[in-house]
N, C-alpha and C positions, 0 to 999 in steps of 0.2 A: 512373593510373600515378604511380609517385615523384617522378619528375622536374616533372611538372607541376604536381603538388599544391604540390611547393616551390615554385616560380616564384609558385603562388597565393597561398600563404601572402606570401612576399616582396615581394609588389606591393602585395596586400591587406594592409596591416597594423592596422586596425581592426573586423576583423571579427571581430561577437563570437555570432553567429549560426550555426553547421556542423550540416547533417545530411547523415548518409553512412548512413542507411537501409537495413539488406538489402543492402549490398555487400556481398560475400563474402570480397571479394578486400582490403577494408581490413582491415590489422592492426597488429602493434606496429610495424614499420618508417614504416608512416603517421603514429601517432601521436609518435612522434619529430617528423614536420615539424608538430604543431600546435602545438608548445613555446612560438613567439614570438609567438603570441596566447594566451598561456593567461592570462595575468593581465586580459584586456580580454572573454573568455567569458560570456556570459550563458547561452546555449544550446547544449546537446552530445547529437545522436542519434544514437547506434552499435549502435542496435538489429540484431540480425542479421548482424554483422560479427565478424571474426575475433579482435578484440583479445583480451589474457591478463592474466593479473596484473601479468608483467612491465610493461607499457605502463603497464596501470592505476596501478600502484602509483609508478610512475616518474611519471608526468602532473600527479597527484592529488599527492601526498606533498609537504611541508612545503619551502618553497626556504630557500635557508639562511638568508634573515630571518625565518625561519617566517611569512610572511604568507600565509594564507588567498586560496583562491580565489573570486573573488565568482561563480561561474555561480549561477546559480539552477534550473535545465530540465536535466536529465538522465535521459537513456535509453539503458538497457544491457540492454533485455530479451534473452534469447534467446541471449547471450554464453556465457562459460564462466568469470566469473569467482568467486575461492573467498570464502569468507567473511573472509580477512583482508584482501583487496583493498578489500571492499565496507567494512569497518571504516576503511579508512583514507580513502573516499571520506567516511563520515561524521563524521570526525574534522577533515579538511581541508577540506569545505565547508560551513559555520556556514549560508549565506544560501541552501542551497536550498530549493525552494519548489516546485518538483514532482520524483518521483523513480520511474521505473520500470523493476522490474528480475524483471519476468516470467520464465517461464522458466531461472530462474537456481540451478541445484542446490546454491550455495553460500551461498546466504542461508538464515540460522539465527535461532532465536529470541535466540543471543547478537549478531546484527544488529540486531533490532529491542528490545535494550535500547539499545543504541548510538542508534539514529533517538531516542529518548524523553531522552536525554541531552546528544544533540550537534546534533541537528536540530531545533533551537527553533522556528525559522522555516518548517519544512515544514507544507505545506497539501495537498499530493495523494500519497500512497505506492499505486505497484501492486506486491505481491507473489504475485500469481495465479499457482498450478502453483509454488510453492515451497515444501520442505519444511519449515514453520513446523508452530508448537504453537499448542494455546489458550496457552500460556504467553508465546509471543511475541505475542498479540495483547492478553493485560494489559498489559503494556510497553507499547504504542501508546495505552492510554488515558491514559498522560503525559504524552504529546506535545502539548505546548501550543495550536501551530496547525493540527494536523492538522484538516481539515475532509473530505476522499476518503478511500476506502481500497476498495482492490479486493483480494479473499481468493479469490478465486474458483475452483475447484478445484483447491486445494490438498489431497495428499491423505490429509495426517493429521488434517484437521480436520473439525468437524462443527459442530453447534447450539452446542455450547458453546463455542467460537471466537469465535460471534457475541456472546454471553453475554458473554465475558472483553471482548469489543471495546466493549463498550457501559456494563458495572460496574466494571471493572477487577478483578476476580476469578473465578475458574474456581468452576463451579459453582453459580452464583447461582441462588437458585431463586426461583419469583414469587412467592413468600409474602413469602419481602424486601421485595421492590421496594414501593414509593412508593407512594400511590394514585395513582387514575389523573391526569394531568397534564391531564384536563375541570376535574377538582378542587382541586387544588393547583398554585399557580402556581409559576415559576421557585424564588422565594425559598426558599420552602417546601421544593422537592427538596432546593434544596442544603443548608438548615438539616437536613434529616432523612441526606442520604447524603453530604455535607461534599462532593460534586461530581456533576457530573451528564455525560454525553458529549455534546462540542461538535460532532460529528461531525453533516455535514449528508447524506451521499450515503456508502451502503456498497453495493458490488457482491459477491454470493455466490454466485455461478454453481455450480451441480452441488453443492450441499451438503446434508450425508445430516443424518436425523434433526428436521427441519423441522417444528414445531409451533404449537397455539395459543399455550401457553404462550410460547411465544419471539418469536412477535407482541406478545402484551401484556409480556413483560420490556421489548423496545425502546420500546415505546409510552410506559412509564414512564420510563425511566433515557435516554431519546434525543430531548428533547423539542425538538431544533433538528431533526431530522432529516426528508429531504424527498425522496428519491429511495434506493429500495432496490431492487435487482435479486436477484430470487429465481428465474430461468429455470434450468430445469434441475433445482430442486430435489429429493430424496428425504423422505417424510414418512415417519414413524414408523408399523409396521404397524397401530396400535392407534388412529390418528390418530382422532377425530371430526370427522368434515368439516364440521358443520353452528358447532361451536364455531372451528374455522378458518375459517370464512368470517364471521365474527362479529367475528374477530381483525383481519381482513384489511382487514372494511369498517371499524372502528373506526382503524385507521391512516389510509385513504384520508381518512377525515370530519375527520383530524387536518393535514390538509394533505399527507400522506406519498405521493411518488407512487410505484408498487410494480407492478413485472415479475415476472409468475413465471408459471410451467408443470411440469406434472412430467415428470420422465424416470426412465430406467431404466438411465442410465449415469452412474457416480460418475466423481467427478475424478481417483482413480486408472487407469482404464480410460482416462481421456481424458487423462492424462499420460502413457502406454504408447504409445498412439497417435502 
């Protein structure tokens, strides 16, 4: 209720901690009473809550000394808000350092040039079930700190998402790529492809077109990487199972630990849902 959340806010005035989780019933009028803690914010979950732009952009948006917000933890899956909300969220907060915004129909690949631009310091992005490109996931291989990324049926993307996420270009093919990284160390990658993907953990849940080939492109161009979630995924009708499982064991033997199962429902089917 209004009333009490005020009182909360007003007694507590150092808390930089709030999660309001799957409330329903929190919305912009709420977010009004978080105003006089918003400069001391470190953590903000509104996953599942009512908030809009209006709140958003009002909460987030520059105070008249333009000083940035230091939160770091922010969770807005499942919201409604639009692409220019979520632009201003990464314009006004330099220091974050995890960021998920699942379900969010308003996140664009012109977002996640913004995260590679403004989000120096981000180390976890989930944008699962948003309408992103491979092109939005090149943009993420600029992102300095990025270490997570969860893609996971979204449902304009496929293998080559993964591709874009890992070389920082759409359409990489393994002929490119690097020898294998048994043979060539760190140095070596980067002297040949002037960077390499710092990314330790990508989640791809329900993603169509799933090959050998796209085992050994990460294997190559992802040599920090250590957790990969493949559940759900769709393989290529033409797929060789014997060279995909060749791929698969060659990532495990690399340290990589790797989830996966097939299904027979894409991420669009399960974003309809």
């Amino acid at each position: 209720k209004l009333p009490l959340l005020g009182q909360i806010i007003n007694r507590y005035t150092n808390l930089c901690h709030l999660d309001f989780s799957n409330i329903r019933e929190f919305g912009d009028r709420h977010m009004q009473l978080l105003l006089p803690v918003r400069e001391k914010l470190q953590s903000l979950k509104l996953r599942g809550t009512n908030v809009t732009d209006r709140s958003i952009e009002s909460f987030f948006g520059l105070t008249a000394r333009e000083r940035s917000i230091p939160i770091e933890i922010l969770d807005l899956s499942g919201t409604m808000i639009s692409q220019k909300a979520a632009v201003t969220i990464a314009i006004c907060c330099p220091d974050l350092k995890s960021l998920k915004l699942s379900m969010c129909q308003g996140i664009t690949d012109v977002f996640m040039e913004c995260v590679s631009t403004h989000l120096t310091k981000l180390q976890s992005l989930d944008v699962s079930m948003c309408p992103i490109t491979a092109k939005g996931c090149t943009s993420l291989f600029c992102a300095p700190s990025l270490r997570e990324v969860d893609i996971s049926a979204c449902p304009e993307l496929n293998a080559h998402a993964i591709r874009a996420l890992v070389t920082g270009q759409i359409g990489c093919d393994d002929k490119d790529a690097p020898d294998s990284v048994d043979v060539l160390d760190e140095t070596e990658l980067l002297r040949r492809r002037g960077n390499v993907s710092q990314l330790i953990s990508i989640s791809a849940q329900y993603m169509k077109e799933i090959d050998a080939n796209l085992l050994d492109v990460m294997t190559s161009y992802a040599p920090h990487l250590r957790r990969l979630d493949l559940r759900h995924y769709q393989e290529i009708d033409n797929t060789d199972l014997s060279s995909f499982k060749m791929s698969l064991r060659k990532m495990q033997q690399n340290g990589v630990q790797v989830a996966f199962s097939r299904s027979n429902i894409i991420g669009t089917t399960l974003l309809q849902h």
